[in-house]
C-alpha positions, -999 to 999 in steps of 0.1 A, spaced: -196 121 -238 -199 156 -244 -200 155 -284 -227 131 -275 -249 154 -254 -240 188 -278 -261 164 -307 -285 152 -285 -292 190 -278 -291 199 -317 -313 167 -322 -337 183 -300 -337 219 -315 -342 199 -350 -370 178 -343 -383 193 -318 -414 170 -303 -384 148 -289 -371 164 -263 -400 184 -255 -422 191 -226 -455 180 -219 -477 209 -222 -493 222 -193 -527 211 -182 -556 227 -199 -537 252 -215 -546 258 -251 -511 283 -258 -486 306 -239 -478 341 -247 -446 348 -234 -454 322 -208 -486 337 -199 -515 313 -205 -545 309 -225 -567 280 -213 -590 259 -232 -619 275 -210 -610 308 -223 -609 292 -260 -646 273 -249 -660 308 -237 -649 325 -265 -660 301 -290 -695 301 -278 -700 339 -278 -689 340 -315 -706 309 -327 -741 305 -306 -760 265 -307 -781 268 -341 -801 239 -355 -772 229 -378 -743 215 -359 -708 217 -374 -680 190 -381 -656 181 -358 -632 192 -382 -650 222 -385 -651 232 -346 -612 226 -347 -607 250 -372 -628 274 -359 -613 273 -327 -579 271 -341 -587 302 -361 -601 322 -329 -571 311 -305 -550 325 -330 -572 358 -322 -568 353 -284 -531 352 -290 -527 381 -312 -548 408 -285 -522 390 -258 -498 397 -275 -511 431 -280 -524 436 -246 -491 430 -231 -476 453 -246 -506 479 -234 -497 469 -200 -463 474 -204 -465 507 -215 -489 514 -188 -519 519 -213 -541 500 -197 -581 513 -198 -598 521 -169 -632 514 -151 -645 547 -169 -635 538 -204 -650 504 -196 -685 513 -187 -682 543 -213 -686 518 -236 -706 498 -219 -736 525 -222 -721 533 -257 -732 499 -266 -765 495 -246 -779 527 -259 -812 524 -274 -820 486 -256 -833 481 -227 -817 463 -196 -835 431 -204 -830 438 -242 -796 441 -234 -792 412 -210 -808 388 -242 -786 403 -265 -756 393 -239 -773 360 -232 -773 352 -274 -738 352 -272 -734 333 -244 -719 362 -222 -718 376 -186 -716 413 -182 -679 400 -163 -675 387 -199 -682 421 -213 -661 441 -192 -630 417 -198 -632 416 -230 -641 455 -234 -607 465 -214 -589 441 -237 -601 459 -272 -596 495 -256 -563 491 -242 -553 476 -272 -567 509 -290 -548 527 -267 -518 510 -282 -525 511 -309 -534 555 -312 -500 561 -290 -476 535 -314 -489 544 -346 -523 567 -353 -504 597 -333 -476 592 -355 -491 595 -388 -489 629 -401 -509 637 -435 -495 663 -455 -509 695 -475 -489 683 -503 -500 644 -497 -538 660 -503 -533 678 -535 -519 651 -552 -546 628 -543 -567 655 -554 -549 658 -587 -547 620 -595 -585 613 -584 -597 650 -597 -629 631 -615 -639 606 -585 -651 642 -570 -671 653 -603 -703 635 -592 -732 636 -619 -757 624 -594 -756 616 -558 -736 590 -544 -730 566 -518 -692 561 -501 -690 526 -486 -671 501 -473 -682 466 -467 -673 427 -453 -675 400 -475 -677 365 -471 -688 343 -495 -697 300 -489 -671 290 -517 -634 278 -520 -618 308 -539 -577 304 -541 -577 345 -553 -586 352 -517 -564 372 -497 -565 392 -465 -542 393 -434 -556 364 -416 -556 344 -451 -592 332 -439 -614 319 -462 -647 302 -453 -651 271 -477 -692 266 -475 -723 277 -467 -719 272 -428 -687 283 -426 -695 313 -446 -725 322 -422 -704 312 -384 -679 337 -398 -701 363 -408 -717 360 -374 -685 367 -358 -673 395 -378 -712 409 -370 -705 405 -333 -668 416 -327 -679 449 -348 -716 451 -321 -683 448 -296 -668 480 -310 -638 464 -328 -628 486 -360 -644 479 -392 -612 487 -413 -590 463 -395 -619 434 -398 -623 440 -430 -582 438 -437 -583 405 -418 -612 387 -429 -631 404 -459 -632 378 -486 -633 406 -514 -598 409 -532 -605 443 -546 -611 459 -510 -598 438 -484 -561 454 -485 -585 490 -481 -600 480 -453 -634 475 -467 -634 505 -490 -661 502 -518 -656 536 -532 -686 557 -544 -713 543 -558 -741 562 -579 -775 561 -566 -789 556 -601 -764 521 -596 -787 512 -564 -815 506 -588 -800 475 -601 -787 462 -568 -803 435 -546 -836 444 -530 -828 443 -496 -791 454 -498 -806 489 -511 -834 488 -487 -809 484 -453 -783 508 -473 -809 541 -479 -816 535 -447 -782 538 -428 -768 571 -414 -731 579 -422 -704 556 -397 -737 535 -392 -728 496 -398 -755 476 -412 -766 437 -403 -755 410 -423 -770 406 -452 -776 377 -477 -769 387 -510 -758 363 -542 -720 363 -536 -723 359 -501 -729 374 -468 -720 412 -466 -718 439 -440 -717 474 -450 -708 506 -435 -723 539 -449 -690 565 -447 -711 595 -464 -738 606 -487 -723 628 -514 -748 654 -537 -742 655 -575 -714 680 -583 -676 691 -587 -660 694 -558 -632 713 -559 -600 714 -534 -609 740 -509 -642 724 -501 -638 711 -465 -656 677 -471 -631 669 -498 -603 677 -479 -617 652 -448 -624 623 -475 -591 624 -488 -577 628 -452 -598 604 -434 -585 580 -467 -550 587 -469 -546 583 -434 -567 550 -433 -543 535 -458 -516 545 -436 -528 533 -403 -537 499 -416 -504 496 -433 -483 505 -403 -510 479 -382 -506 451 -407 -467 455 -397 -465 460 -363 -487 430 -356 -458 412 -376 -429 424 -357 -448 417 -322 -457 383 -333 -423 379 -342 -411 395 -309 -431 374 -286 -428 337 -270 -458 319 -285 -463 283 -284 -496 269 -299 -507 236 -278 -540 233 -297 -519 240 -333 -497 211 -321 -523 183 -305 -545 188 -344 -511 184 -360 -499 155 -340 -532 135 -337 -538 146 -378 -573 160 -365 -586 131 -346 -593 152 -313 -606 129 -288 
C-alpha cells in the first residue's frame, strides 16, 4: 500500500494535470499564491489595445493576452520584492508623476487621453505605484551598484577613438522596431515577434503607451525591439550623419529634426515597419577628444547602460526562477489547443 501511494505521488509530479487542482475561480495566474484575475488581464488588455475598426482573431486576442499576463506576472514578481524590501512609492512619487505626465494637456485633454486607453485615474495611480516601486528596486538592487571606472572610459575612448571624429553633425539615437513579418533572426528578451500587419501595429501601440506611462525606453526596447542589431543595446542606433537624413523617409526626418534630446517620438510608419525613436543628443562636426565633458557622459551614460540592462536581463531570470508562478491562462490555451470558449 505504501509503494503504491509513493508512485501515485511520483505519477503526479510526472504528469502533472492528474493529480492537480482545479484552478481557482477567475484567476488568470498566482505569483507566489498572490492572484492575478482575469479582470485585471481584461483591464489591462483594453488600455493597451483600444476597439479599432479591425477586430483581431480569437487566436490573436489569446496571444495577446497571454503575452501581457506574462507582463503582469513579471512586475508581481517584481513588485513583491519592492514590498518586501520596503520600497514601496508613496502618494508624492505617485502624483509627481502624475503632473509629470499631464504637463502640457489640459484636464479634459488629459481625461481623453485616459479615456483612449480605457483607464480611470484609480487605474493610473495603480499602475504608476507599480512601475515606480519597481524602479525603486530596481536603482537600490542594481543601478547603485554599478560603478564605471576611469580606466573603463579610456578604453572605450581608445577602441571607439573615430566614432568621436565627426565630419558633420550628427544625430545619437535609439529606436523601437516592429515590423508586420515573420522573421526567425528575431531576438530580444521577451522573444516577441509580431507576425503581421495588425499584430505589428497592436504592439507598437503598446510599446507607444507603456513608454507615455513612463516605463524605460532601454528596457522596452531589450524586450520587444524587433531590430537584431540594437535590441541587446537597448535601442541604441549609434550616430547618424545629418547629410544621411537626406536619404531617409520623409516623415521619419521630419518628426526626428524636430525632437529635443531624451524627447521620444510617436510611432511612425516607415517601410520596415513601425518605429519609435528617441533623440539622446545632437553632436557638432569635430574631434572630440577625452577631456571633453560630453564625451566623457556619452561613454558613461553608454557603458553604464550596457551594464544595467545586463545585470536587469538577469535578475529578472533569477526572480522568475525564485518565485511560485503558475500560469492558468498558459494552461486552459494549452489544454483546450486554443479553442477558448
Amino acid at each position: 500500500m505504501r509503494r503504491w501511494l509513493s508512485w501515485l505521488i511520483v505519477l503526479c509530479v510526472v504528469l502533472g494535470t492528474g493529480c492537480r487542482r482545479s484552478p481557482p475561480a477567475n484567476v488568470a495566474a498566482t505569483v507566489n499564491d498572490r492572484p492575478i484575475t482575469y479582470q485585471e488581464l481584461e483591464k489591462y488588455y483594453k488600455s493597451q489595445f483600444p476597439s479599432g475598426t479591425e477586430q483581431p482573431s480569437d487566436e490573436q486576442v489569446w496571444y495577446q493576452k497571454l503575452e501581457l499576463l506574462r507582463i503582469l506576472i513579471d512586475n508581481e514578481i517584481m513588485f513583491q520584492r519592492a514590498e518586501k524590501l520596503g520600497l514601496l512609492a508613496v502618494d508624492a512619487d505617485v502624483e509627481a508623476k502624475i503632473n509629470e505626465l499631464r504637463a502640457g494637456a489640459t484636464q479634459e485633454e488629459f481625461q481623453k487621453q485616459l479615456q483612449a486607453r480605457n483607464m480611470t485615474m484609480d487605474d493610473l495611480r495603480a499602475h504608476l505605484r507599480r512601475e515606480l516601486s519597481i524602479q525603486k528596486l530596481f536603482n537600490k538592487e542594481i543601478t547603485a551598484h554599478i560603478a564605471i571606472t576611469d580606466k573603463e572610459v579610456a578604453d572605450f575612448y581608445q577602441a571607439n577613438k573615430a566614432s568621436f571624429n565627426l565630419p558633420e553633425p550628427q544625430y545619437h539615437i535609439a529606436q523601437i522596431l516592429v515590423t508586420p513579418y515573420p522573421d526567425p533572426n528575431v531576438r530580444n528578451l521577451k522573444s516577441d515577434k509580431a507576425q503581421n500587419e495588425l499584430e505589428a501595429r497592436k504592439k507598437a501601440e503598446m510599446i507607444a503607451a507603456r513608454l507615455r506611462a513612463g516605463e524605460d525606453f532601454a528596457m522596452l526596447a531589450q524586450n520587444y525591439s524587433e531590430d537584431p542589431n540594437t535590441a541587446a543595446n537597448g535601442g541604441d542606433f549609434g550616430f547618424i550623419p545629418a547629410s544621411a537624413l537626406e536619404k531617409a523617409d520623409v516623415e521619419l526626418r521630419k518628426i526626428l529634426l524636430s525632437l529635443k534630446p531624451g524627447e521620444i517620438s510617436p510611432i511612425i510608419r516607415t517601410q520596415e515597419g513601425y518605429r519609435i525613436l528617441r533623440l539622446i543628443s545632437r553632436e557638432p562636426a569635430g574631434q572630440r577628444e577625452l577631456n571633453d565633458p560630453r564625451v566623457q557622459q556619452t561613454i558613461r551614460e553608454t557603458l553604464l547602460n550596457r551594464k544595467d540592462q545586463l545585470l536587469k536581463a538577469a535578475y529578472y531570470e533569477v526572480a522568475r526562477n525564485e518565485a511560485r508562478v503558475i500560469n492558468y491562462l498558459a494552461r486552459r490555451v494549452t489544454q483546450t489547443k486554443g479553442k477558448m470558449e
